[in-house]
C-alpha positions as a Markdown table, in Angstrom:
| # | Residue | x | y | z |
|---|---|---|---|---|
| 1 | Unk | -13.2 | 16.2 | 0.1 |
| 2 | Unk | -13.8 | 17.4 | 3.9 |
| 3 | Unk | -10.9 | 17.3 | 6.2 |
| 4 | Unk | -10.2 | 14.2 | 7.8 |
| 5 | Unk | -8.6 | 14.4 | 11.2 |
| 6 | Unk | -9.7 | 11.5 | 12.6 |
| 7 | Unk | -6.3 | 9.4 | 12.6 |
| 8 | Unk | -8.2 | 5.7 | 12.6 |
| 9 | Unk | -10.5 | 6.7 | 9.9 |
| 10 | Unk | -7.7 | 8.2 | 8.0 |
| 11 | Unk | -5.5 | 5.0 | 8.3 |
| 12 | Unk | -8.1 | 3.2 | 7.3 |
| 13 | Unk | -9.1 | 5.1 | 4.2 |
| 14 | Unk | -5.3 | 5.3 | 2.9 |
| 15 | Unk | -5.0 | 1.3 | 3.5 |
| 16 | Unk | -8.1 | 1.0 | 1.0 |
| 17 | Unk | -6.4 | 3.8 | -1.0 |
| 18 | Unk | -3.2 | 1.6 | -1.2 |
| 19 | Unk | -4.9 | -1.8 | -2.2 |
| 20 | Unk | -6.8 | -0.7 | -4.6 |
| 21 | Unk | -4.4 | 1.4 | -6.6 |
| 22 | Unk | -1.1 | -0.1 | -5.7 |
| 23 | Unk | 0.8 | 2.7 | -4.5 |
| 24 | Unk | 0.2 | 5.9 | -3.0 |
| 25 | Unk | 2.2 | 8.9 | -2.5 |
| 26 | Unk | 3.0 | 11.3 | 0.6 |
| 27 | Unk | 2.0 | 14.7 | -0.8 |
| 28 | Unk | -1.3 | 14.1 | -2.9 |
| 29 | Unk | -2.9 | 12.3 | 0.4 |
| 30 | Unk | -1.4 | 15.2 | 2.9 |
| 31 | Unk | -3.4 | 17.7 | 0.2 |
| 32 | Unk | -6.6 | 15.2 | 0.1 |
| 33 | Unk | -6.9 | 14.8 | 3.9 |
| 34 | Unk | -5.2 | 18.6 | 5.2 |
| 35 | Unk | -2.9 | 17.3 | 6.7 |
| 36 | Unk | 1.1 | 17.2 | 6.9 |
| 37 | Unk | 3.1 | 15.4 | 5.2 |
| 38 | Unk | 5.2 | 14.1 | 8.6 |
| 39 | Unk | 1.9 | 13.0 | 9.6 |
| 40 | Unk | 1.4 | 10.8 | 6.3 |
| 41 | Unk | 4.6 | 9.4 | 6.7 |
| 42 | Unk | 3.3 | 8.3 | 10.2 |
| 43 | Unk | 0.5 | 6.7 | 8.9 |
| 44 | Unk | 2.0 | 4.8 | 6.4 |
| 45 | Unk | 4.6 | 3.7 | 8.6 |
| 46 | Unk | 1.8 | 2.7 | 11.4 |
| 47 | Unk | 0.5 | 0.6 | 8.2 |
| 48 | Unk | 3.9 | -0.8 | 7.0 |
| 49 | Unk | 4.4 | -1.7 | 10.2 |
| 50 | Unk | 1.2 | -4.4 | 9.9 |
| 51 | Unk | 2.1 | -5.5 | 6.7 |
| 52 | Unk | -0.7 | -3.7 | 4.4 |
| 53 | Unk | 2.2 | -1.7 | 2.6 |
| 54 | Unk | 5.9 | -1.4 | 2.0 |
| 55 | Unk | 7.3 | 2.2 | 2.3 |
| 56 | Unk | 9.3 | 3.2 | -1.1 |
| 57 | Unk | 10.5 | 6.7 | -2.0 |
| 58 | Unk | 7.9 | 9.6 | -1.9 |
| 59 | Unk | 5.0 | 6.7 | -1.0 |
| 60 | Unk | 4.4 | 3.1 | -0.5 |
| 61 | Unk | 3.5 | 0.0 | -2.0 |
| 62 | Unk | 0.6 | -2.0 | -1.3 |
| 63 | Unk | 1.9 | -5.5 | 0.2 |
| 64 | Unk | -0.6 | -7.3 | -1.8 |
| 65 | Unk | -0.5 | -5.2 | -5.3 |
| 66 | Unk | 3.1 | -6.0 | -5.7 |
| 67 | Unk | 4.8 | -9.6 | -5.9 |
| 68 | Unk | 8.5 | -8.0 | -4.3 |
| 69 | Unk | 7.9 | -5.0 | -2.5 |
| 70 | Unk | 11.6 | -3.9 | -2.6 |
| 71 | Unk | 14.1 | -4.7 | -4.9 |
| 72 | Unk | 16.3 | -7.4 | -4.9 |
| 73 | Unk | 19.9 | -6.5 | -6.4 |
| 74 | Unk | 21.1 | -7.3 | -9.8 |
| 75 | Unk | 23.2 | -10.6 | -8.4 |
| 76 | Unk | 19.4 | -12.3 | -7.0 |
| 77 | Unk | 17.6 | -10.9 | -10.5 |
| 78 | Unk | 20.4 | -13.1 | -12.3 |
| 79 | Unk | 19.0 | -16.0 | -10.6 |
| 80 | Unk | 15.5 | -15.7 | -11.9 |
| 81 | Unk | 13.7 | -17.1 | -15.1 |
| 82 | Unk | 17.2 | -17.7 | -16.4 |
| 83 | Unk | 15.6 | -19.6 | -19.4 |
| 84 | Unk | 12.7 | -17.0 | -20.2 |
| 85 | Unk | 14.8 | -14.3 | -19.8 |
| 86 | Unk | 17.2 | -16.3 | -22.4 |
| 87 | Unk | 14.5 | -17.0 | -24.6 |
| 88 | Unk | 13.2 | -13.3 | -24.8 |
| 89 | Unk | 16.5 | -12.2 | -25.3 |
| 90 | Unk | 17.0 | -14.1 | -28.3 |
| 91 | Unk | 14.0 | -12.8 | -29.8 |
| 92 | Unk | 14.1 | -9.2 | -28.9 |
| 93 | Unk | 17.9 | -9.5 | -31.0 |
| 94 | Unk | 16.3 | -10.6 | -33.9 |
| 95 | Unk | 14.2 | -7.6 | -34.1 |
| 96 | Unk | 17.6 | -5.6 | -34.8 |
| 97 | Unk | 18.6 | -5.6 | -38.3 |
| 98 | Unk | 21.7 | -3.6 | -39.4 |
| 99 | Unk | 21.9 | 0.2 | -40.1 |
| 100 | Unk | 19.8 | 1.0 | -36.7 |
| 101 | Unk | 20.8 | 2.2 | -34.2 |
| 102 | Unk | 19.1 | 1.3 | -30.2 |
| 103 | Unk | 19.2 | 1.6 | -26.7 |
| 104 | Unk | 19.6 | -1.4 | -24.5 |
| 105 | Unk | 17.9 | -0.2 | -20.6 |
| 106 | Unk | 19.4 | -1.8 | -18.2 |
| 107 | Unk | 18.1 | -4.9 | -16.7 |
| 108 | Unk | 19.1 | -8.6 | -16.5 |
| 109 | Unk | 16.5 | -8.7 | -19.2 |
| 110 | Unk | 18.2 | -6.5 | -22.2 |
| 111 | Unk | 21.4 | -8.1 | -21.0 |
| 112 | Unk | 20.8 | -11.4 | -22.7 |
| 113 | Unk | 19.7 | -9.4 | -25.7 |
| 114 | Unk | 23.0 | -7.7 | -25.4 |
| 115 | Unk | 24.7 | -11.2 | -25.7 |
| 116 | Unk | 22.2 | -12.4 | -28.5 |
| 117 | Unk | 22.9 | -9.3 | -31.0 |
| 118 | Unk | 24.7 | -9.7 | -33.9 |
| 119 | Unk | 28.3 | -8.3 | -34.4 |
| 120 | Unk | 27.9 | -5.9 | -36.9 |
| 121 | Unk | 29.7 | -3.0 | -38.2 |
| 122 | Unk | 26.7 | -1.0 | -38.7 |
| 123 | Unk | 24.0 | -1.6 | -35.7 |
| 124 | Unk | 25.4 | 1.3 | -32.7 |
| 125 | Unk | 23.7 | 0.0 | -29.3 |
| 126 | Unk | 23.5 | 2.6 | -26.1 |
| 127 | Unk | 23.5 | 1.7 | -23.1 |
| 128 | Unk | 23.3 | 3.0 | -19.7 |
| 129 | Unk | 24.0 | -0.5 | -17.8 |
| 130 | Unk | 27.9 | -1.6 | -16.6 |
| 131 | Unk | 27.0 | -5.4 | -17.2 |
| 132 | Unk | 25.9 | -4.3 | -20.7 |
| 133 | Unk | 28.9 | -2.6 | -21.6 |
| 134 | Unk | 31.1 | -5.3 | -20.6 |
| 135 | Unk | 28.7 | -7.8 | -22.9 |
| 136 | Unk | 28.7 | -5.1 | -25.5 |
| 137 | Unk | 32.5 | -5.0 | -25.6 |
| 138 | Unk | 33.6 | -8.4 | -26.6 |
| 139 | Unk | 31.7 | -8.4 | -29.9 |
| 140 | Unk | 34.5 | -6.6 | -32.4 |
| 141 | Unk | 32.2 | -5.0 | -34.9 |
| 142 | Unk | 29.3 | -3.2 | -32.9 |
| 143 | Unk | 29.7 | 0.4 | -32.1 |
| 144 | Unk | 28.7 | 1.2 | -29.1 |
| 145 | Unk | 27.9 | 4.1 | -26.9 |
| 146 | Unk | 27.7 | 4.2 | -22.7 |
| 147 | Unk | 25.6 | 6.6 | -21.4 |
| 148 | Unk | 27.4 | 8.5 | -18.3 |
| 149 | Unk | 26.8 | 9.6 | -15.0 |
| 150 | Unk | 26.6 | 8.2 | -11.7 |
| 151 | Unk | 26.5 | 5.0 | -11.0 |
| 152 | Unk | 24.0 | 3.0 | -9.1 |
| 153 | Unk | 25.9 | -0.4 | -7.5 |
| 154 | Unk | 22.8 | -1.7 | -6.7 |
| 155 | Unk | 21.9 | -2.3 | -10.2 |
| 156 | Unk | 24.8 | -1.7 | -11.7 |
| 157 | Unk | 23.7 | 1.2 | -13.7 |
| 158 | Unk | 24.2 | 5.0 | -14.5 |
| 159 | Unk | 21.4 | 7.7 | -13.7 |
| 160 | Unk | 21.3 | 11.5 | -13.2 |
| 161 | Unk | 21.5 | 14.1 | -15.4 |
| 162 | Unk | 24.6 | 13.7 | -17.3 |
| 163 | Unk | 22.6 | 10.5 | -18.2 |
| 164 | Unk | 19.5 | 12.2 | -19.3 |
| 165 | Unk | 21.7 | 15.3 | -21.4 |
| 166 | Unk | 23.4 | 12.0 | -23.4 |
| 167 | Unk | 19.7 | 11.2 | -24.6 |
| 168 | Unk | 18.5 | 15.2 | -25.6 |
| 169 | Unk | 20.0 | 15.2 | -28.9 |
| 170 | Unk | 19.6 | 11.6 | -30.1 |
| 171 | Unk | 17.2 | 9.5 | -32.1 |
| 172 | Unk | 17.1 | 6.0 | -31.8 |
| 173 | Unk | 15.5 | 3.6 | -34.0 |
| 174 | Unk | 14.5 | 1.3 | -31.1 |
| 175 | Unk | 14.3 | 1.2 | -27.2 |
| 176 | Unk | 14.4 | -2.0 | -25.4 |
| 177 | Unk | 12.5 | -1.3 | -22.0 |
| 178 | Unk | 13.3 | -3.3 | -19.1 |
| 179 | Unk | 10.5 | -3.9 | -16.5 |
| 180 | Unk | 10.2 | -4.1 | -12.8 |
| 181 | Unk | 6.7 | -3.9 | -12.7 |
| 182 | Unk | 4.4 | -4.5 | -16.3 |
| 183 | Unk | 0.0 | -4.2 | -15.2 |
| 184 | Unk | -2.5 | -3.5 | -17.6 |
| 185 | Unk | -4.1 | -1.0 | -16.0 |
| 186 | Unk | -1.5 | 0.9 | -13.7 |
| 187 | Unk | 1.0 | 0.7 | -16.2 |
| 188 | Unk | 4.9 | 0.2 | -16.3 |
| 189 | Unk | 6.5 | 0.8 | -13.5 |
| 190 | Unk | 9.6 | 0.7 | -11.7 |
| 191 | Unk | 11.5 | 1.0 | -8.0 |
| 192 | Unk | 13.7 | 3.8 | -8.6 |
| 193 | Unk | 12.9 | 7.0 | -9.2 |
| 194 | Unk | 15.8 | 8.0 | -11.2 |
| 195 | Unk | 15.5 | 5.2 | -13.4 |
| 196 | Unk | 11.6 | 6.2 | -14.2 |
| 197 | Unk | 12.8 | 9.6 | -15.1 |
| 198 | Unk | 15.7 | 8.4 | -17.4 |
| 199 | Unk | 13.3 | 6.0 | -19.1 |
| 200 | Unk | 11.0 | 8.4 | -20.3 |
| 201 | Unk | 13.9 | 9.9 | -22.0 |
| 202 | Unk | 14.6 | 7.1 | -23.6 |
| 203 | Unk | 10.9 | 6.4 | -24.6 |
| 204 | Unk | 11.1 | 9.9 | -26.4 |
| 205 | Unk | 14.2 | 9.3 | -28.2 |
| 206 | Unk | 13.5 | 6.3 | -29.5 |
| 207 | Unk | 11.4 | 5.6 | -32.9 |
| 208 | Unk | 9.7 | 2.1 | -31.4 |
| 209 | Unk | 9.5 | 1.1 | -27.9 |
| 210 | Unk | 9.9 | -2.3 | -27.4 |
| 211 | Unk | 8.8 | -3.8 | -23.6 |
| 212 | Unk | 10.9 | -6.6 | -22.5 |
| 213 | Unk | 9.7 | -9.1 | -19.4 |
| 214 | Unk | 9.1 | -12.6 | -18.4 |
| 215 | Unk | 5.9 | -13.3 | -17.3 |
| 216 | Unk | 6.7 | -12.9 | -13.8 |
| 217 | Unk | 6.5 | -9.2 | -13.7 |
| 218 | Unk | 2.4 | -9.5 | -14.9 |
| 219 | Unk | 0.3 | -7.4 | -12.3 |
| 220 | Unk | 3.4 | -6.4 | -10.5 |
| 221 | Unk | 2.9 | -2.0 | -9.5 |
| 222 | Unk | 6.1 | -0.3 | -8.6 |
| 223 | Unk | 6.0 | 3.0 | -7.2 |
| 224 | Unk | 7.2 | 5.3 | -10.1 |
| 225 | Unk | 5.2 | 5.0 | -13.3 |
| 226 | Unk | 7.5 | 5.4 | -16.1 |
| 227 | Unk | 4.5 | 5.0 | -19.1 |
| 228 | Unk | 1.0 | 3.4 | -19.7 |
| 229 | Unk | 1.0 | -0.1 | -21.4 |
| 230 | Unk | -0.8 | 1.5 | -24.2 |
| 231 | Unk | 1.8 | 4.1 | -25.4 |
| 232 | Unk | 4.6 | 0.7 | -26.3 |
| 233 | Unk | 4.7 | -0.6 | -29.5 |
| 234 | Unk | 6.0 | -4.3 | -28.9 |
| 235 | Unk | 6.1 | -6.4 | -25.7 |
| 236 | Unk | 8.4 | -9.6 | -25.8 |
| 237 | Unk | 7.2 | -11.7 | -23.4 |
| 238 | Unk | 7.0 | -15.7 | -22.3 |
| 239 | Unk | 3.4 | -15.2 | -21.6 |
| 240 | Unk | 1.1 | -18.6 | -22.3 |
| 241 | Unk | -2.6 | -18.4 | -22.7 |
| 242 | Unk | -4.0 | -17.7 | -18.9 |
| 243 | Unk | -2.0 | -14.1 | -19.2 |
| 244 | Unk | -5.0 | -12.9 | -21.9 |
| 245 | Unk | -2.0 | -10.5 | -23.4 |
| 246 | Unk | -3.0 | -11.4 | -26.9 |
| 247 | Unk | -6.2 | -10.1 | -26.3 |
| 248 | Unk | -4.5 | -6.9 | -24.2 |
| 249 | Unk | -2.4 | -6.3 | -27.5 |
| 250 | Unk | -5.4 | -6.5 | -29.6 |
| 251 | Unk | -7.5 | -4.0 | -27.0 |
| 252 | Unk | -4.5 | -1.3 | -26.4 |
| 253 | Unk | -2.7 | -1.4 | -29.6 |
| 254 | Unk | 1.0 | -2.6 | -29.3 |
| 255 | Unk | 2.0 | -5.7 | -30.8 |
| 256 | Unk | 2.8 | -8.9 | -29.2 |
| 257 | Unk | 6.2 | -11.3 | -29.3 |
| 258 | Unk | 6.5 | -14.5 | -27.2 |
| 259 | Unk | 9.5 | -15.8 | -26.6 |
């Protein structure tokens, strides 16, 4: 593509750029228009400023691709879908029969699986979520297993690479997958880098991937991509009808729960 200098034109390209894919990031559209990346960051910041993205880490959002642009903390994701997210819980425990052993992401999501899973001797959960732990360590029988490293207040959660080592030498029979952002097309997504990096870890460790989300997070793009819709096995989900993720199952291949 020819060099684009033109700083109005440019804007406006990248705002089209960012609505129709979501997200965009600093370094591939410095290399597509030959220009710096300092000068990227001022253009997205001149559109940020009028509302047609949201900067996040290494990029930005679109405004109108993504429901919440930036993250709430853990104490206003409580507060949300309470019932769904009990629901889906309940269900995605069920799928864990003893003798396996799984990881439990962490999310407000996998947390009411960790209250719904049965005490027993011979299921070992993993976790790399504080709130999960502490849910984890009434029950008396389950063997459990926290995943270190540095911890994240705003979620409550470890990352980094002590983290990541914990995963290289383990199989899992199952990995619940939390969700900040779940489209059909741009995938499964989430805010934090970190956590997208961590997550595909997991996804390699583990035997069956299992997607967990209210409905809430449908057509919802994050900034870091941790894996297509296609490459899941389950989703557990509240969706109804409208959603058409029966007929998304069928198309891509994973198989559908609903809570």
């Amino acid at each position: 593509m020819a060099v684009i200098r033109d700083t109005s034109r440019r804007r406006q390209e990248i705002s089209t750029l960012v609505r129709e894919r979501g997200s965009v990031q600093v370094a591939p559209l410095a290399e597509r228009y030959g220009v710096s990346m300092q000068t990227i960051r001022k253009d997205l910041h001149y559109l940020a400023k009028r509302g047609v993205a949201e900067r996040a880490y290494g990029g930005a959002i679109s405004a109108d691709a993504v429901n919440v642009v930036a993250e709430p903390p853990v104490e206003a994701k409580r507060a949300i879908s309470i019932e769904e997210k009990t629901r889906i819980g309940a269900l995605a425990a069920a799928m864990v029969v003893p003798g396996e052993s799984v990881v439990l992401d962490s999310g407000t999501t996998t947390l009411q699986i960790a209250h719904h899973l049965p005490d027993h001797e011979d299921i070992t959960v993993l976790t790399n979520d504080l709130d999960i732990l502490g849910a984890l360590a009434r029950k008396e029988r389950l063997n459990v297993v926290m995943l270190g490293g540095t911890l994240r207040r705003r979620n409550r959660a470890f990352y980094g690479a002590q983290t990541e080592s914990a995963l290289s030498d383990l199989h899992v029979d199952k990995l619940f997958l939390g969700v900040d952002g779940f489209d059909l097309e741009r995938g499964i997504t989430t805010h934090f880098e970190p956590e997208a990096i961590l997550n595909r870890k997991m996804v390699k460790a583990a035997g069956q991937v299992i997607a967990v989300t209210d409905r809430s997070k449908f057509g919802r793009v994050c900034l870091h991509r941790i894996l297509n819709v296609d490459e899941i096995d389950d989703l557990v989900t509240d969706a109804n009808e409208s959603d058409g993720m029966q007929a998304a199952a069928d198309r891509l291949g994973f198989r559908l729960h609903v809570a």
